[in-house]
LOKE-450636 format. One record per atom (N, C-alpha, C, O): x, y, z. Coordinates in pm, whole numbers, plus 50000, padded with zeros to 5 digits. Layout:
<recs>
XYZ;...
</recs>
This chain:
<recs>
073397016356850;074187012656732;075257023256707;075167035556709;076267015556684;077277030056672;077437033056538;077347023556460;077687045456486;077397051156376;078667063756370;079147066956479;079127069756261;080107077956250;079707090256165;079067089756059;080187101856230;080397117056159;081377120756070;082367125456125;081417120155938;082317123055841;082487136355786;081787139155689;083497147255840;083467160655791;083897159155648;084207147955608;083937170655560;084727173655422;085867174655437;086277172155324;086957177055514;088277176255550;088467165855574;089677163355568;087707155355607;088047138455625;088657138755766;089627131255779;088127148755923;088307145556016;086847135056029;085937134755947;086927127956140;085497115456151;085377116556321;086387117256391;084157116656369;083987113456485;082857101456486;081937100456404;083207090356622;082327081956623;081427081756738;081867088156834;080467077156753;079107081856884;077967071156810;077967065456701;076837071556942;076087057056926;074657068556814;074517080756828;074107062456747;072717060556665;071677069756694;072437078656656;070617076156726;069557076656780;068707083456678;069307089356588;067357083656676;066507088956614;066557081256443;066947069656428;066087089956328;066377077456269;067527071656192;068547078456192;067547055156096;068647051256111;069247054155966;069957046255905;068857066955921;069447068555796;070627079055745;070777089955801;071137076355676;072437082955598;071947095055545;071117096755456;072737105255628;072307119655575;073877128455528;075067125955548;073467134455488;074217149255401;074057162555434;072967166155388;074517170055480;073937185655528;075257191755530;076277184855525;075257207055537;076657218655589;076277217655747;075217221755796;077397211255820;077657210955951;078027225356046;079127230856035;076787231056152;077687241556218;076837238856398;075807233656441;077647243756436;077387243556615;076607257756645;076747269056598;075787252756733;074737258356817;075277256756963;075457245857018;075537271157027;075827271757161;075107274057250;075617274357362;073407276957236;072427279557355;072657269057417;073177258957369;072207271057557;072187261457674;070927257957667;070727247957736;069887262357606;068697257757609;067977259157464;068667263457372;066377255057435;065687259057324;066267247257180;066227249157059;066747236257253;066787228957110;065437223757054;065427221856932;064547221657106;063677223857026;063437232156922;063177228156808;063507243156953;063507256556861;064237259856782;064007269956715;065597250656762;066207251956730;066267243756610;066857246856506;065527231956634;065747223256544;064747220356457;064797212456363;063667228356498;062547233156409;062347247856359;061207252256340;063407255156338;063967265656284;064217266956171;065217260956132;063617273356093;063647269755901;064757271655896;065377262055852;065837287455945;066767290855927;068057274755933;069247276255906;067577264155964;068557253255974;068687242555858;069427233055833;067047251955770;067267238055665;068487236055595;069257245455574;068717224255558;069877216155550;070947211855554;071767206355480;070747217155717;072077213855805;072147205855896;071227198055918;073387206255975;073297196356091;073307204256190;073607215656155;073077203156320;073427207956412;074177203356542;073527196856624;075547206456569;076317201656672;075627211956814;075677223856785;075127209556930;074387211357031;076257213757106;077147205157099;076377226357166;077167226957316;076727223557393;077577218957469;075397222157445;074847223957541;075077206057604;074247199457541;075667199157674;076157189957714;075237177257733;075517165257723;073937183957766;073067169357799;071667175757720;071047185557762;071427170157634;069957177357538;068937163457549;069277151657545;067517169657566;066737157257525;066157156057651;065407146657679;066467164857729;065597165057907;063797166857863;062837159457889;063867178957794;062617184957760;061697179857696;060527183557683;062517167157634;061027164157568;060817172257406;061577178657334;060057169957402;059227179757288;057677178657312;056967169057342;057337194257283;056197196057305;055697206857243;056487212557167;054307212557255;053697220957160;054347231457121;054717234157007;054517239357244;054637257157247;056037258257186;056267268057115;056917249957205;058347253957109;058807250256978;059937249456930;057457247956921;057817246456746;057937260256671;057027268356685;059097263556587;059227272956513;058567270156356;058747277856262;057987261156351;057917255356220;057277241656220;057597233256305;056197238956107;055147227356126;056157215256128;056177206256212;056977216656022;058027205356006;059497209256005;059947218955945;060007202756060;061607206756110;062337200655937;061947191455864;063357209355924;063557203155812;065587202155825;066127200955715;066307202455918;067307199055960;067727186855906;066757179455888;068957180955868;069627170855840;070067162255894;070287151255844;070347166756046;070717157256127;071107166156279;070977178356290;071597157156383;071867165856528;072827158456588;072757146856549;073477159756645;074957158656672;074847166056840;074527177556871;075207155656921;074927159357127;076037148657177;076687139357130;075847155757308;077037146857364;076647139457450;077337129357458;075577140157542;074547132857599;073507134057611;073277145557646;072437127057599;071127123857530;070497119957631;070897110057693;069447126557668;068847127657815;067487116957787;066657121857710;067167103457838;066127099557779;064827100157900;063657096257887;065437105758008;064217104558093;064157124958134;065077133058133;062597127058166;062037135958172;061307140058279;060267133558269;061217148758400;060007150558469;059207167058412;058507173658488;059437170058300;058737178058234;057247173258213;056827162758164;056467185558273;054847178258275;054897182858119;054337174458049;055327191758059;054877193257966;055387186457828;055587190957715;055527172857890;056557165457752;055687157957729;055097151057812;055437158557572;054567149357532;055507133557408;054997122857377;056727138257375;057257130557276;058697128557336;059137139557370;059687117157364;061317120457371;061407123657235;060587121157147;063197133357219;063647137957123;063667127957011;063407130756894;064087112857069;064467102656969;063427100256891;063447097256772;062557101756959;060857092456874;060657104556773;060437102556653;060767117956831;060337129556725;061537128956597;061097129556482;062347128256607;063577123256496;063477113656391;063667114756270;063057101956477;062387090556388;061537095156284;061857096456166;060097098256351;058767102156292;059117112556164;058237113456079;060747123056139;060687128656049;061977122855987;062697130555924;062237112355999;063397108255929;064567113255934;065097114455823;065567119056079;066337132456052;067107119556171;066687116256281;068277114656102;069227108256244;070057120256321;070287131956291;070397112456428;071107123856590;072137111056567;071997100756501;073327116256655;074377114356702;074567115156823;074337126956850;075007107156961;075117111957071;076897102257081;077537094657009;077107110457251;078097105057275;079217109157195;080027101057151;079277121557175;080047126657057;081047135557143;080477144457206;082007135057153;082667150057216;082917164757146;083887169357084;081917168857175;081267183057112;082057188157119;082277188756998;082887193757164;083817203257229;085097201657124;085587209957048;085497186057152;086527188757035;086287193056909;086977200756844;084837185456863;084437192756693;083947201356691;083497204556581;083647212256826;082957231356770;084487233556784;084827243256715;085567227456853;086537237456829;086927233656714;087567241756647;086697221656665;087547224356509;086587230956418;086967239056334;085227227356433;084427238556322;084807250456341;085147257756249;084777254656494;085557269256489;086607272156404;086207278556307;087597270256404;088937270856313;088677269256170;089367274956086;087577260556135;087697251056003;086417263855868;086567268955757;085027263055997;084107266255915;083127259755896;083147248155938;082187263455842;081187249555816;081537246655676;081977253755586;081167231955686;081407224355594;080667214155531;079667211655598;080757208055441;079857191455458;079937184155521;080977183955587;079217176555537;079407161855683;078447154855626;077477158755561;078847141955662;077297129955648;077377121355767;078477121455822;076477113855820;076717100555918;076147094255872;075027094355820;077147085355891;076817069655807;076867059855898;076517063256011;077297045255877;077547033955952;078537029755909;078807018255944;079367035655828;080717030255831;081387034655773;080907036055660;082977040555784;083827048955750;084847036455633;085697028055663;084237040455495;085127031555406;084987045555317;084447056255346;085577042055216;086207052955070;084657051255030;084327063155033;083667045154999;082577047554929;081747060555014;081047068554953;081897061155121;080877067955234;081737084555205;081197095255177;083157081655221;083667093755177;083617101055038;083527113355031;083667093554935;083187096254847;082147101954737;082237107754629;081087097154822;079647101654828;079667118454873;079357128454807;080127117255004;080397129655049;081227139855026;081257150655085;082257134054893;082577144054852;082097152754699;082497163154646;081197144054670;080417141954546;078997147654576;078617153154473;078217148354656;077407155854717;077357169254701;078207175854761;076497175254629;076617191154614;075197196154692;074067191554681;075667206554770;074307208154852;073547220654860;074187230954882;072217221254846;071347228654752;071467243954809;071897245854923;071187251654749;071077265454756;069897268654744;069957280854725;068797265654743;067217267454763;066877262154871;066197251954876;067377269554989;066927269555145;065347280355146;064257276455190;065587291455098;064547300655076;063407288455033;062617284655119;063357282954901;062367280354810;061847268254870;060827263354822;062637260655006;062357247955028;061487255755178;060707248455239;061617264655208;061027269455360;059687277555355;058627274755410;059967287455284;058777298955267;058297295755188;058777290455088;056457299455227;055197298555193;054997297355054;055337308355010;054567288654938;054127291354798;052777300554804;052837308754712;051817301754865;050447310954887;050507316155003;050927310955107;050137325254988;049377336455104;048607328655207;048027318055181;048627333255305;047597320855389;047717342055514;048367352455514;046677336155582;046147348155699;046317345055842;045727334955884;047117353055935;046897353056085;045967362556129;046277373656174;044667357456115;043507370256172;043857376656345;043897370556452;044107393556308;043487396456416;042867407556397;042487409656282;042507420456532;042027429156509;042727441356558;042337450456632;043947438956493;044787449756499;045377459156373;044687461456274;046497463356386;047467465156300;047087458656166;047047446556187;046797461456040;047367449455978;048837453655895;049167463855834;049717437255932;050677438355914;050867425855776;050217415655755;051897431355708;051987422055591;053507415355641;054437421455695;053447402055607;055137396055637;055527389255480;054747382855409;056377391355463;057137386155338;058027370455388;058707367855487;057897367755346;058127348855421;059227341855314;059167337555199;060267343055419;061757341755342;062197325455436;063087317355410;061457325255517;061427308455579;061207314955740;062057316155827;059627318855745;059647325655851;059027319655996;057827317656013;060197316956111;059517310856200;058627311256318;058657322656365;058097305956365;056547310456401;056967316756551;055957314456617;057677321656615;058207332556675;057737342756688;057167347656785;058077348956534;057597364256496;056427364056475;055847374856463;055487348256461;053967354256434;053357356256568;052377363356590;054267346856686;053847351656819;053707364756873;052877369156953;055047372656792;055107383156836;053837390556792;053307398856866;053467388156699;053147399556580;051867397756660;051317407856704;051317385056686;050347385356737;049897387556896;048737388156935;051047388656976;050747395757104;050357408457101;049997413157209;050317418056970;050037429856934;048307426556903;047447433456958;048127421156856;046717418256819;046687416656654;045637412556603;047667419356582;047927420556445;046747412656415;046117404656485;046517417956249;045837415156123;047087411356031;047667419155956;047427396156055;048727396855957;048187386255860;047447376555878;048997392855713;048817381855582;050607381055582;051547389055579;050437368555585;051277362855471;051937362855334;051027361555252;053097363755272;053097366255142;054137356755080;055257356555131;053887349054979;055547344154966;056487357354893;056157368254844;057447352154908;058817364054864;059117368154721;059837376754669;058127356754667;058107360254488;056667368854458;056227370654344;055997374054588;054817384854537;055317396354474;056497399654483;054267403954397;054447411254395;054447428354461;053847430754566;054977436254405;054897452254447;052997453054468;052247456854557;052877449054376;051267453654341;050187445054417;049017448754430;050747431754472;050097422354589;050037427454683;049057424554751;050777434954725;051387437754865;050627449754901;050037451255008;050667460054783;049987473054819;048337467554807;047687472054902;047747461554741;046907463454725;046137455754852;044917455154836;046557450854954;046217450455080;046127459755214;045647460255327;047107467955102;046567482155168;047627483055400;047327487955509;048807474755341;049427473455505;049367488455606;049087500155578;049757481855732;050277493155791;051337491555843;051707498755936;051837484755809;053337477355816;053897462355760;053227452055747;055047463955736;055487453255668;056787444455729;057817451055748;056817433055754;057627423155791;058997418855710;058607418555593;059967416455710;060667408755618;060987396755708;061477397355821;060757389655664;061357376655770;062577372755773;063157376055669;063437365655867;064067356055917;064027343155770;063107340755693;065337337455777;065247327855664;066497318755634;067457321755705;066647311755576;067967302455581;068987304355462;068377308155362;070127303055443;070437304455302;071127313055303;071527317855410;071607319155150;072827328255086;072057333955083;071037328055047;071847350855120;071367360555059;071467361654885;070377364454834;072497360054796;073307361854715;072057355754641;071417361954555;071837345654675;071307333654572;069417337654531;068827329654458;068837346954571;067967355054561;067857363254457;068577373054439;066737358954370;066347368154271;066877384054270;067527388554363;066547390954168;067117407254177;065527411354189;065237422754223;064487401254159;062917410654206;062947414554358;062587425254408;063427403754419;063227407054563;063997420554622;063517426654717;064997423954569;065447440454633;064377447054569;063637455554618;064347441454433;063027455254382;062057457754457;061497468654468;061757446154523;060077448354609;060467452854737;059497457654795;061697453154815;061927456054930;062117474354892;061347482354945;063427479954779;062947490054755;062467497754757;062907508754792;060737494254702;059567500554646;058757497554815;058167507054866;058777490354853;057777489554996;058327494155119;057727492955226;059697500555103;060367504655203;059657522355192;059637530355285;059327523755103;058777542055079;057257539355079;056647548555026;056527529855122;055057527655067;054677524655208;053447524355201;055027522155342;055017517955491;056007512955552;057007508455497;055737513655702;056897510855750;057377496155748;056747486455705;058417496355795;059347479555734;060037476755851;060627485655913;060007460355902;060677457655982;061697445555933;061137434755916;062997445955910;063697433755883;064247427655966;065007434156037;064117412555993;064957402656044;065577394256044;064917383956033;066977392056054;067797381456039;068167382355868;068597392555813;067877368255796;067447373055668;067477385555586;068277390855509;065657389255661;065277399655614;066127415155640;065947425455576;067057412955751;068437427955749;069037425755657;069347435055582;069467410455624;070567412255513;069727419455355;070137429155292;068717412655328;068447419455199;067987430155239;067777437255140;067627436555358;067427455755382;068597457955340;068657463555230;069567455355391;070547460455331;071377461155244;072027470955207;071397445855189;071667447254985;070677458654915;071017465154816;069647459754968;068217462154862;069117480654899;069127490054821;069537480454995;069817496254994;071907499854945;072467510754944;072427487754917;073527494454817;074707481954922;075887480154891;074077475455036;075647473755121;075497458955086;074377453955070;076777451155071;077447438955040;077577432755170;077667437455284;077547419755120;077847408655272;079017403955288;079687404655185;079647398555391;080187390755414;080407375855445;080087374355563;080657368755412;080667355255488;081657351755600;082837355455600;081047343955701;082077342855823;082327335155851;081607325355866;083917336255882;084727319655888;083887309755982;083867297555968;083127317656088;082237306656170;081037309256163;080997321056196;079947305856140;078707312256191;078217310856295;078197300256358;077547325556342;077307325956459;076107318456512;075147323556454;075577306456612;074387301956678;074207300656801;074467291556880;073707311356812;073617306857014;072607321557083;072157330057006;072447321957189;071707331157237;072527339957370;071747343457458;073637342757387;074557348357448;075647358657385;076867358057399;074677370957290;075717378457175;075317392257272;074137395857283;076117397357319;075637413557372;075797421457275;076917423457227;074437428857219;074217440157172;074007449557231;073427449157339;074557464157159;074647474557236;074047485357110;074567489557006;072737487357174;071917502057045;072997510657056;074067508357114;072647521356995;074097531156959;073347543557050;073867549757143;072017545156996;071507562257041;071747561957219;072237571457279;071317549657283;071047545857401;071957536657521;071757532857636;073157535557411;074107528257473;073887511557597;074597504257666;072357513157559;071967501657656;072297486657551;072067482757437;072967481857673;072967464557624;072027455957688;071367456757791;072177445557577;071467435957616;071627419957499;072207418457392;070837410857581;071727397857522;070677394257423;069627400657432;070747384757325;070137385357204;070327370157113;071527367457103;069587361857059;069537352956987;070187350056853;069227350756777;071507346456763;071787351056681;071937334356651;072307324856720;071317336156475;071757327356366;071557331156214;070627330256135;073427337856206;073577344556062;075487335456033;076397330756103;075227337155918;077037332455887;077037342355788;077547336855691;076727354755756;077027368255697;076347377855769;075257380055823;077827384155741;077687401055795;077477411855685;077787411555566;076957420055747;076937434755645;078667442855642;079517443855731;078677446255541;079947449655547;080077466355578;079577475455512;080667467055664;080997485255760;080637495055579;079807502155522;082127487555558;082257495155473;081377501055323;081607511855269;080627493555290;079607493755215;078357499255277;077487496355195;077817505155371;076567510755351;076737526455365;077517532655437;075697531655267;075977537755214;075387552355379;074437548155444;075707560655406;075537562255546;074967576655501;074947585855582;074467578355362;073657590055322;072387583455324;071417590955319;072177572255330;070727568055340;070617563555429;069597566455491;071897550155511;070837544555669;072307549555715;073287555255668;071717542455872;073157546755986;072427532856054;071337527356035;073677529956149;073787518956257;073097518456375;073477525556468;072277512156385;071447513256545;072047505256630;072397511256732;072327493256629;072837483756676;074077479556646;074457482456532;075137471056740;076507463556723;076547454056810;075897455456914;077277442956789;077657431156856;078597433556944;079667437156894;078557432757074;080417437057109;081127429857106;082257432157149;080717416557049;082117405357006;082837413456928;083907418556961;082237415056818;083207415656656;082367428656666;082887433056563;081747435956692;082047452156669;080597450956489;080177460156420;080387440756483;079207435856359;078257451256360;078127460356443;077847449256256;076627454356251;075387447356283;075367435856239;074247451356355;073497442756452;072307451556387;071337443956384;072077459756352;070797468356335;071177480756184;072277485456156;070187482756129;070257493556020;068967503356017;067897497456036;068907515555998;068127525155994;067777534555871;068307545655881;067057532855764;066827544655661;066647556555718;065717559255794;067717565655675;067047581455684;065977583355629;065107586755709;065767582855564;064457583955426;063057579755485;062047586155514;063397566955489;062017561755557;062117552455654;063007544655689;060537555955706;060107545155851;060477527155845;059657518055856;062097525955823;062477512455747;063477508855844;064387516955859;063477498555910;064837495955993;065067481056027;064097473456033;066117477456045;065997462956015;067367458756132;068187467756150;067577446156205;067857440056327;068777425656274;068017417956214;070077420856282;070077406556222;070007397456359;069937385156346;070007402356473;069077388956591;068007387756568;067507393856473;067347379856642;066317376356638;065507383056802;065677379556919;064697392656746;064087400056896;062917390856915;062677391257035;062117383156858;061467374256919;062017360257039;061167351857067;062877359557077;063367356757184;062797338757193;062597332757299;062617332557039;062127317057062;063417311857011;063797315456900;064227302457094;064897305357188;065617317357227;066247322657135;065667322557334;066387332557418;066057346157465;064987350357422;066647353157536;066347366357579;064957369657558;064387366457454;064187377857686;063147387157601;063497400357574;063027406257477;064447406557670;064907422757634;064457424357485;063367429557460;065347419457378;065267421657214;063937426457209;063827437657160;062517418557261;061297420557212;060947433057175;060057435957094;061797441957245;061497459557261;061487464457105;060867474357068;062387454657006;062437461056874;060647459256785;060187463956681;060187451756873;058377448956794;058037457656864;057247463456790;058047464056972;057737476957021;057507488456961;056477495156945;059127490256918;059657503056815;059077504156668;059077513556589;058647492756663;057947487056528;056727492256554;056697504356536;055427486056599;054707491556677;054277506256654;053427509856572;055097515356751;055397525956766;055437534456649;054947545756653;055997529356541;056447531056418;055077534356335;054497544356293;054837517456337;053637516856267;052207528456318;051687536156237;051857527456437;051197538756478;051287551456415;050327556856361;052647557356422;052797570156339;051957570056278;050797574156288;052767563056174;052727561055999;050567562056049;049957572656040;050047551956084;048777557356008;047957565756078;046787567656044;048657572756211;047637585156250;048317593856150;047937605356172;049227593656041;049857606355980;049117606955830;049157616255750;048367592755813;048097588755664;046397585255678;045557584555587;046297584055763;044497575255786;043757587255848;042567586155879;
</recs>
């Protein structure tokens, strides 16, 4: 069935139906991995968006267990240019279309990707809907559509819930956190709890961590309570702290530096980072549309570990003060790279100190 893409600038692209057959609303931006749409599209960090796919032919893989970031995908819609319906993946248990259906989230195929990442490039993200038919009511709607700012509150955890192990125990603060980092956390052997992001100072300690998580998450930093720097703050001097994605940006509001927003946001798994002490690069998973701003951190308390060598970004932050440092890729590597993993290492490493120095 053919069906149409309506941006907020009132450019339109048309392409056939798939998955299910309903009229959606989301901020439209492109994803350039060549691989991992699965992961991608069950990525909290995507709630309520669309996603335009570079990657030319999606839907080979199937879907299957091991690449869910998240119980329920909560994406708006997907946007490909060809739609792969046959598979010799042993490990495919669902096509993409049927899994789309089952959560109510319509795709787009047959789309020429290329022309609309280059105009999102130029343009930005924006609103979009697909509909079934390009009249003034469909546009209308869509321009009347205001779209929510409780990405946080719609992703991360309302209760505490536990990843038993017999390690570390590590506390994660759950800003829409995807199940990636609990892989990671748990190739360590971690004792990890859970927390939602509205706990408190006094929840947190009284579990007594030996390290602490900030998660990965979707959304405006901006749009976040003023408790949440308080608790990042206060738990940044109480054990060590690891931030990601997300969780860098409020490390680094919570410590004095301002964001940016970027004319494009970045999605894909082909960003070379380069640590600073070690000059070693390596390639890395990125989905942020704000940067930390150079100029705002305050460089009596952290300094720069990391940079992008696209745009020269800030990629990593470090407290002098304390065992606190925070990353905006994603070193869990669901989709992409494993190099990054080395930063749960350093974490790790970290954490060790901290309690042969305190225990």
């Amino acid at each position: 069935m053919q069906r149409h893409l309506i941006l907020e600038d009132g450019t339109t692209f048309v392409g056939e139906g798939f998955g299910a057959p309903a009229t959606t609303f989301g901020e439209i931006v492109f994803q350039t991995a060549m691989t991992g749409y699965q992961e991608s599209i069950t990525n909290p960090i995507y709630d309520g968006q669309m996603i335009v796919f570079a990657m030319p032919v999606v839907g080979a893989d199937g879907i299957h267990a091991e690449a869910y970031e998240s119980v329920k995908p909560t994406i708006r819609g997907m946007v490909v240019h060809d739609l792969a319906e046959i598979s010799t993946n042993r490990q495919r248990r669902m096509s993409l279309d049927r899994f789309l259906k089952q959560n109510n989230i319509p795709g787009l195929c047959q789309v020429d990707t290329r022309q609309l990442i280059r105009h999102l490039r130029e343009s930005g993200p924006q609103k979009a809907t697909i509909v079934d038919y390009v009249d003034d009511h469909a546009r209308d709607q869509l321009a009347a559509t205001v779209l929510t700012k409780q990405q946080v509150q719609n992703t991360a955890t309302p209760k505490a819930y536990a990843n038993p192990g017999r390690g570390y125990h590590i506390v994660v603060i759950d800003f829409g956190l995807k199940h990636g980092i609990l892989r990671m956390l748990g190739d360590y052997d971690s004792n990890v709890s859970v927390l939602p992001y509205t706990t408190s100072v006094e929840e947190v300690l009284t579990l007594d961590p030996d390290g602490i998580v900030l998660s990965s998450g979707p959304g405006d930093p901006n749009s976040l309570p003023e408790s949440v720097f308080t608790l990042i703050r206060v738990l940044q001097t109480k054990a060590p702290m690891l931030g990601i994605g997300l969780g860098h940006e409020l490390f680094a509001m919570a410590n004095g530096a301002t964001l940016n927003p970027l004319v494009a946001e970045y999605h894909g798994m082909n960003h070379p980072i380069q640590e600073i002490i070690s000059q070693e690069i390596f390639y890395a998973m990125q989905g942020r549309g704000y940067v930390v701003d150079d100029q705002t951190v305050d460089r009596k308390k952290m300094f720069v570990t990391h940079r992008d060598l696209v745009d020269q970004s800030i990629q990593g932050l470090r407290h002098r003060d304390y065992p606190a440092f925070s990353v905006q890729f994603f070193p869990d590597g669901a989709p992409g790279p494993i190099e990054p993993n080395v930063i749960f290492a350093d974490f790790f490493e970290t954490v060790a100190d901290y309690v042969e120095q305190y225990n």
